[in-house]
N, C-alpha and C positions, 0 to 999 in steps of 0.2 A: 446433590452437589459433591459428594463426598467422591462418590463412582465417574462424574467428570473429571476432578482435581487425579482422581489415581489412573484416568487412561489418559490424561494429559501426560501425566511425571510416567508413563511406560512408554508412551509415543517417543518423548524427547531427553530421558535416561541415556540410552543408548549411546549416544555422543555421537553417533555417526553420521560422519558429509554424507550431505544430501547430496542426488547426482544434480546433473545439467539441467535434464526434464524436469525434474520435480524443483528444483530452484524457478523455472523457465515458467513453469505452470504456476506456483505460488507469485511471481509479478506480475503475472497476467492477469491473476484474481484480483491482487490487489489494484490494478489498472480498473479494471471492471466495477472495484467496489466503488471504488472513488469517482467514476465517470457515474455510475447511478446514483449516488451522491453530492454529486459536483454543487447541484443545487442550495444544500445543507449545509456542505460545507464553507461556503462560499457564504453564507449568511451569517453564521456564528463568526468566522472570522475576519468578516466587515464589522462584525458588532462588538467584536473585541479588542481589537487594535483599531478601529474606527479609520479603515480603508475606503477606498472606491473597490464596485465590484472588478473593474480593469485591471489595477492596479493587484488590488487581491490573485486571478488569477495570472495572469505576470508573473508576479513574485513568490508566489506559493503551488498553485496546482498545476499551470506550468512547467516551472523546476520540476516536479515530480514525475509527470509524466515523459517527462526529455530522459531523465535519469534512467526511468523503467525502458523505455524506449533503447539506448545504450546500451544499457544492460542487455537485456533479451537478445539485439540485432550482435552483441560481439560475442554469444553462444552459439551465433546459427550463421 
């Protein structure tokens, strides 16, 4: 654990902007995880604010992916 926590704090030390690509690339994973997920996610948070599955994606994974969507299409 010790050798993840210290090439985590080397990776992101640096301070330095990320470029376009590697921003571009990092929402698109994150698009990816959560479409492989969508499932799981979609179940915990019907079960915790006691939604409809509808209503859930609408208002939560929706937004998210419109947002990533935006994003990504006004870099390219």
């Amino acid at each position: 654990m010790k050798q993840l926590v210290e090439s985590q704090r080397a990776f992101f030390n640096p301070n330095a902007t990320k470029g376009v690509d590697f921003r571009r690339a990092q929402l698109e994973n994150l698009r990816t995880v959560i479409e492989n997920n969508e499932a799981r996610l979609e179940q915990a948070i019907v079960a915790h604010y006691v939604k409809g599955r509808f209503d859930t994606f609408i208002t939560e994974l929706y937004v998210v992916y419109e947002e990533i969507a935006d994003a990504t299409d006004r870099w390219g």
